[in-house]
C-alpha positions as CSV (number, residue, x, y, z in Angstrom):
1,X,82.0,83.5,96.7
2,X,81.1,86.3,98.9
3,X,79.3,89.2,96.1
4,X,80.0,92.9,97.0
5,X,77.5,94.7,98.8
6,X,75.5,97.7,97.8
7,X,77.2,100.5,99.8
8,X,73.7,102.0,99.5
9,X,72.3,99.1,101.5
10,X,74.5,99.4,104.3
11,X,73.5,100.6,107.6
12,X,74.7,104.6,108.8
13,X,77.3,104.1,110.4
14,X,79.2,101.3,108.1
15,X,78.4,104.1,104.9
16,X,80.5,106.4,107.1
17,X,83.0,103.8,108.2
18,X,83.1,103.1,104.3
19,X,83.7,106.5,103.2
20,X,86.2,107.2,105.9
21,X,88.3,104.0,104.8
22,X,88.2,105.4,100.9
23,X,89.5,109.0,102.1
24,X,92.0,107.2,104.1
25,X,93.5,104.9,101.3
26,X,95.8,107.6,100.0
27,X,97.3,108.0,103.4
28,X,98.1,104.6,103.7
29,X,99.5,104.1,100.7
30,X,101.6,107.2,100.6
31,X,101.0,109.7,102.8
32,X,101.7,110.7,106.7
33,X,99.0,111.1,109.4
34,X,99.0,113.7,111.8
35,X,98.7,113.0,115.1
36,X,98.2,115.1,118.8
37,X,98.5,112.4,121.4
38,X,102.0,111.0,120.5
39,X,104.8,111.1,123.1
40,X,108.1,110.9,121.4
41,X,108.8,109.3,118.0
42,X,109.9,105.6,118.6
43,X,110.1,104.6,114.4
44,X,112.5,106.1,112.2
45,X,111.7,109.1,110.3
46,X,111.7,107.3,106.6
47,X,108.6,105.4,107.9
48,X,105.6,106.6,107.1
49,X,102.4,106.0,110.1
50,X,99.2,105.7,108.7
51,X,97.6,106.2,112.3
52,X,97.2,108.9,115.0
53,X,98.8,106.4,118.0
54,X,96.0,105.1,120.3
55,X,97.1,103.9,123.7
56,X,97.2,99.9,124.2
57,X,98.0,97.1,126.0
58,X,99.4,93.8,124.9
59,X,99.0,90.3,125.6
60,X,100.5,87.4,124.0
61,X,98.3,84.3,123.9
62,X,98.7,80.8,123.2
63,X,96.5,79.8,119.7
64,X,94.6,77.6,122.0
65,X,93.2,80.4,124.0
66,X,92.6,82.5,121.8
67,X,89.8,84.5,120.7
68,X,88.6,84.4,124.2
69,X,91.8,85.6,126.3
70,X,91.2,85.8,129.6
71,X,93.9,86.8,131.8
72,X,94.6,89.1,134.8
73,X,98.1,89.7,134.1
74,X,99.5,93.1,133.9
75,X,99.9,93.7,130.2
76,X,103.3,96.0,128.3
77,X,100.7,99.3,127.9
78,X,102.0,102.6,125.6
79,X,101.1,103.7,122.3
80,X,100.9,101.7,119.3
81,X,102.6,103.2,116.1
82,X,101.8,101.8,112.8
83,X,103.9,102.8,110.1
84,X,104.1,100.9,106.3
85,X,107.0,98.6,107.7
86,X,105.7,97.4,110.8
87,X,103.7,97.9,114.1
88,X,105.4,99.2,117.1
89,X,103.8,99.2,120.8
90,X,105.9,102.1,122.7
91,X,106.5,104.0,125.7
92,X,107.1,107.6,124.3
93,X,110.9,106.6,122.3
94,X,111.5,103.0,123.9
95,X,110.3,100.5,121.9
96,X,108.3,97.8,123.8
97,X,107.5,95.5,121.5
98,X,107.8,95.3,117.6
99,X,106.5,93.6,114.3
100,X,107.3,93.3,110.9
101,X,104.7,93.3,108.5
102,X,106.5,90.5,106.5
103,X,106.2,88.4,109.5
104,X,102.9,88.5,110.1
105,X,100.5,86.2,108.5
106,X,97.4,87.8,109.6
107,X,96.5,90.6,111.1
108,X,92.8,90.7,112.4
109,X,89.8,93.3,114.3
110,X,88.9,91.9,117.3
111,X,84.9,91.6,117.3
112,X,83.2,94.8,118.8
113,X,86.7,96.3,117.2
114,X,88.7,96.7,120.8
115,X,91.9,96.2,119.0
116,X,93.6,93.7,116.1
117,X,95.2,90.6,116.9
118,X,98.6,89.7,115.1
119,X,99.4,86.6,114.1
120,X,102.9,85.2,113.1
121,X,103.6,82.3,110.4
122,X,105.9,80.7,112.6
123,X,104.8,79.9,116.4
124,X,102.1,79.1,118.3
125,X,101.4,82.2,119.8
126,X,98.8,85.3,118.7
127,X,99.4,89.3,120.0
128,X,96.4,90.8,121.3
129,X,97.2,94.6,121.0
130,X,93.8,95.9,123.0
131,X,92.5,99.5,123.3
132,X,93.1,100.0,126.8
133,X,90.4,99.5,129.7
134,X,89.8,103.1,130.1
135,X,89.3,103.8,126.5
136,X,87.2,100.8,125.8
137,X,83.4,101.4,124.9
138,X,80.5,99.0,124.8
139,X,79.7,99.9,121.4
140,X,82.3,100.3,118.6
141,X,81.9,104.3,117.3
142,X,83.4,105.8,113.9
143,X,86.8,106.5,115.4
144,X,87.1,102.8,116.7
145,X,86.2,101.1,113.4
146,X,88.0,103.3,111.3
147,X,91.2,103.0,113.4
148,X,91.4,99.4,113.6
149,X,90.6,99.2,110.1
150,X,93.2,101.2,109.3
151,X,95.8,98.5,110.8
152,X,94.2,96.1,108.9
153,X,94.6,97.9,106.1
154,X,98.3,98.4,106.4
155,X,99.6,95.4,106.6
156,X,97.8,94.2,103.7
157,X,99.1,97.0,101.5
158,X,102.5,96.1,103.0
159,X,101.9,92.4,101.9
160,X,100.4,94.0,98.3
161,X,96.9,92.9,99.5
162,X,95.4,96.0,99.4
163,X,93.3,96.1,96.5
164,X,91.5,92.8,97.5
165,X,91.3,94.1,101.2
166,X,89.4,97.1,99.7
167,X,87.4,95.2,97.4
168,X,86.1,93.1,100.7
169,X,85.3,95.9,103.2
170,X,81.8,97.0,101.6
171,X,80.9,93.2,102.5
172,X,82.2,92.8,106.0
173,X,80.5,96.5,107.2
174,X,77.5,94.8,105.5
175,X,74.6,93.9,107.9
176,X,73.7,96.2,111.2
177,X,74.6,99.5,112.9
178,X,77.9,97.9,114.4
179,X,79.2,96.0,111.3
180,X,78.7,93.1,114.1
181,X,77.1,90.6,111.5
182,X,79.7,90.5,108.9
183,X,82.2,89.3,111.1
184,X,80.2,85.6,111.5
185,X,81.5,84.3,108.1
186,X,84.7,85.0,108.9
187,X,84.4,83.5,112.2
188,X,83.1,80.5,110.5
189,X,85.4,80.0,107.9
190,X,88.0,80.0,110.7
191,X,86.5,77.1,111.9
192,X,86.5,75.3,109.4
193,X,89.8,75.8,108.8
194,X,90.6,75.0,112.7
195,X,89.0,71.8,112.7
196,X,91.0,70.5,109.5
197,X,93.9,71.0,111.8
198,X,92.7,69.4,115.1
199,X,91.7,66.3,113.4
200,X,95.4,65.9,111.6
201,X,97.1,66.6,115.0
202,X,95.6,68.9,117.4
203,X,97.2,72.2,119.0
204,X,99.6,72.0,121.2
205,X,99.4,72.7,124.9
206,X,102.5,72.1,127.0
207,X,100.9,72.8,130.7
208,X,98.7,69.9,129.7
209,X,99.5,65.9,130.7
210,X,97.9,64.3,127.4
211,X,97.7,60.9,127.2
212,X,98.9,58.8,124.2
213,X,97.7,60.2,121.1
214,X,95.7,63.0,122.6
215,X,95.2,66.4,121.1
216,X,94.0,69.4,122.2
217,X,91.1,71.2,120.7
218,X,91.3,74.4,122.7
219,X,91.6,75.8,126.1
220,X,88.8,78.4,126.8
221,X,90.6,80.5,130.1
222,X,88.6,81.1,133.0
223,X,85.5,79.3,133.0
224,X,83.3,77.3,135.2
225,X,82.1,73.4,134.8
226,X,78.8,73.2,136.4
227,X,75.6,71.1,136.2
228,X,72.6,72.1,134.6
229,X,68.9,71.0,134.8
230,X,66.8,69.4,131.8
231,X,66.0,71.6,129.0
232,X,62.2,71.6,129.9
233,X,63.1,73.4,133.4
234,X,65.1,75.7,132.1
235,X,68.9,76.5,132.8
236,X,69.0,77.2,136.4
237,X,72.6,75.4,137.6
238,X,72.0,73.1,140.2
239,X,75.6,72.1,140.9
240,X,79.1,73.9,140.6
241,X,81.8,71.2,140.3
242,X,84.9,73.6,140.1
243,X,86.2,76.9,138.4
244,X,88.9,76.8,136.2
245,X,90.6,77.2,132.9
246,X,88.6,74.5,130.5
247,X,90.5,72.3,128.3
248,X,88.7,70.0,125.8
249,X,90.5,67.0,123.8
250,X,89.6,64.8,121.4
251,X,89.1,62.6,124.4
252,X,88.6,64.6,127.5
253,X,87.0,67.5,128.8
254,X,89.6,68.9,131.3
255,X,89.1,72.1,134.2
256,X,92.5,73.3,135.4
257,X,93.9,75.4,138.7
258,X,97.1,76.5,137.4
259,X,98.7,72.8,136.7
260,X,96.2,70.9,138.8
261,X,93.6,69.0,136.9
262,X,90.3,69.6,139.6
263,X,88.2,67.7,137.3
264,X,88.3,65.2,134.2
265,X,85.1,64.2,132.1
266,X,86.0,61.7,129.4
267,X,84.1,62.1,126.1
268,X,83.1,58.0,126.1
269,X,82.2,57.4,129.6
270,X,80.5,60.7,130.9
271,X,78.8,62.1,127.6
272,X,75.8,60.5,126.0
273,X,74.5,61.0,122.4
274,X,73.7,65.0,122.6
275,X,75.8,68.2,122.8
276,X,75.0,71.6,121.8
277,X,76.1,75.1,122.4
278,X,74.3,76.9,125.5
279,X,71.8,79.7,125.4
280,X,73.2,82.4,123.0
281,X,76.6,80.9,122.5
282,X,77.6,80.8,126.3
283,X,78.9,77.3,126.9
284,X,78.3,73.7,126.1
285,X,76.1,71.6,127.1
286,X,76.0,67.8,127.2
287,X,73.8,64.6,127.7
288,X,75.1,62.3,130.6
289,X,76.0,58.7,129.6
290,X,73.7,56.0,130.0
291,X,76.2,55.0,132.8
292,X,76.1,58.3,134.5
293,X,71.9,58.1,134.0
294,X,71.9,54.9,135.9
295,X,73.8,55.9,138.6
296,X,71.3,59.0,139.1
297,X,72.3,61.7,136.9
298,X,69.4,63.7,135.4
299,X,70.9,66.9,134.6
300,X,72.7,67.9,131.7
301,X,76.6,68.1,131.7
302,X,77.6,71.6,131.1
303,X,80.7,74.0,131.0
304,X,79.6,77.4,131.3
305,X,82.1,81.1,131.8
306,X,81.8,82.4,135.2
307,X,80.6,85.9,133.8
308,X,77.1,83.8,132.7
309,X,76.8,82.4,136.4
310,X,77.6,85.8,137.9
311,X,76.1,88.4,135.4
312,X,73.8,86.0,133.3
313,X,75.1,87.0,129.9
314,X,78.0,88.3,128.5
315,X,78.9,91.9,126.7
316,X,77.9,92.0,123.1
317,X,81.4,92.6,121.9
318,X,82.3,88.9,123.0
319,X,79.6,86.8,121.7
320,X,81.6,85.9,118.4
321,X,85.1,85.0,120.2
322,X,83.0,82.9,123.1
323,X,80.8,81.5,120.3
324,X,84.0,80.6,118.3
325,X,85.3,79.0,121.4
326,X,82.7,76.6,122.9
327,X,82.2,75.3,119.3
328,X,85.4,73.9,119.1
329,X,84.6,72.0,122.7
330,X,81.3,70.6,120.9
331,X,84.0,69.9,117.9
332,X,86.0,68.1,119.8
333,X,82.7,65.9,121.8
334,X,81.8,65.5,117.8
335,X,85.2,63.7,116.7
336,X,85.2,61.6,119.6
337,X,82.1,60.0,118.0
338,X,83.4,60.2,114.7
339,X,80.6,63.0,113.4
340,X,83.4,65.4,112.9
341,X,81.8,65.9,109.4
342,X,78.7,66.3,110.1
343,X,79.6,69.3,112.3
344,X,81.5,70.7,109.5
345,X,78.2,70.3,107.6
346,X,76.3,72.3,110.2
347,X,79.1,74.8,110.2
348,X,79.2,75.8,106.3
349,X,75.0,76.1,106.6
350,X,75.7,78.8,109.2
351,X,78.1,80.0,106.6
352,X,75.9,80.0,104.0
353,X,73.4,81.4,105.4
354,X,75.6,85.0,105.5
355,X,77.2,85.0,102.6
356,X,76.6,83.4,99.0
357,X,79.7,80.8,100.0
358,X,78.6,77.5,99.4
């Protein structure tokens, strides 16, 4: 099991994020925040918010996109009230959307702590609620962790979690200046926990023509499928094949325009004996076949986000959800040669390796 951590050998900012969350518990569990930026008053007045209302936008995302949501779609924006009955996204007193605490069966920071995601017991679907673009930061500050926290928070004393939420907090702001590190376990014990459910049957993906007795590992939105050169030269791409939203299957690895499939590799026949995530987390990379080999191939096979081709790396508040997404690609190239296991395997020694789980 995870052991506490020394608040004294936490870094600056997570000792004042700590002490903040600790002043705070008494509001949440019975007391009423004050607030200058609210519009209007959308939740009765028997509920009691636990939050100064930060403007947000909201997007609603199929499991198998998420944690990397891409999407240019114009989102519901207005403030987000969270009281000790539920969440409310508003525009001054018109409710927008709303949620129940009781129906939620998680509610989770995103990494870099731009906003929580909520996610029901029923469905297929997760809620990104997202500070909006204009208030987003490349670095999470004070005010950021402590008020995403604070959601967090909420809904577990409204699910009489609190205590144990509390007694977990001094480990997850354990590790560097932006609490960054102590989000990998998690992130790792959620794969685990994904891949238990892809090998039983897979997610399901409606805008997807399976064939019989395929499942879907995840869709990653947004990416490229390119070519790559041998790990000696480097990773300069030496071929685009097409841009699209990447779907990977137990038996395929699929790029998408809308409903269009613009190209198909099939675990058996294109991929040889090799796979591995790309440089820092950014993609997956693949050996060609001995078929493909023959007929000339000599580069590695590689899906790769369009932000790496056009920026060369991505912002640091995304490396966990694209890391979290491209290994479930590799997890799905790994059960099509049976060595589902042994990625599990390499998965709890990552795990182990930040906390004392075993």
């Amino acid at each position: 099991m995870q052991q506490p951590a020394d608040p004294e050998s936490l870094s600056a900012l997570a000792q004042q994020v700590l002490s903040d969350m600790q002043d705070r518990r008494v509001l949440i569990e019975s007391g009423q925040a004050r607030f200058l930026r609210a519009f209007g008053r959308p939740v009765d007045d028997a509920e009691r918010v636990t939050l100064e209302p930060p403007i947000v936008d909201v997007t609603d995302a199929p499991v198998t996109s998420w944690p990397t949501v891409v999407s240019d779609r114009k989102h519901p924006i207005g403030q987000l009230w969270v009281t000790d009955r539920r969440a409310v996204v508003a525009h001054r007193s018109r409710v927008l959307r709303a949620w129940s605490w009781g129906e939620l069966r998680d509610v989770r920071i995103i990494p870099g702590y731009l906003g929580v995601v909520f996610t029901p017991f029923d469905g297929e679907t997760v809620t990104v609620v997202r500070q909006t673009v204009a208030d987003r930061r490349g670095n999470p500050d004070r005010a950021a962790c402590k008020r995403w926290l604070t959601v967090e928070a909420t809904h577990a004393a409204a699910t009489g979690r609190l205590d144990e939420w509390y007694a977990e907090l001094p480990a997850r702001l354990a590790g560097d200046e932006t609490a960054g590190s102590a989000l990998i376990a998690p992130m790792m014990r959620d794969l685990l926990s994904w891949s238990e459910r892809f090998e039983v049957g897979g997610i399901s993906d409606p805008e997807v023509n399976l064939m019989p007795g395929e499942r879907v590992a995840v869709r990653v939105p947004g990416s490229a499928a390119v070519g790559a050169l041998d790990r000696g030269h480097g990773m300069e791409y030496v071929k685009r094949y097409a841009d699209g939203d990447v779907v990977a299957t137990d038996q395929r690895l699929l790029v998408l325009d809308g409903d269009s499939v613009v190209l198909s590799w099939t675990w058996a026949t294109d991929m040889g004996e090799g796979s591995m995530l790309g440089a820092n987390g950014h993609g997956a990379l693949f050996l060609p076949s001995d078929a493909r080999h023959a007929e000339g191939a000599r580069h590695l096979l590689g899906v790769v986000p369009r932000a790496v081709l056009e920026k060369g790396s991505f912002a640091g508040s995304l490396y966990i959800p694209m890391v979290a997404a491209w290994s479930r690609v590799v997890a799905a190239y790994r059960l099509s040669r049976d060595d589902l296991e042994t990625w599990r395997e390499e998965i709890r020694a990552t795990l182990g390796a930040h906390t004392d789980d075993s």
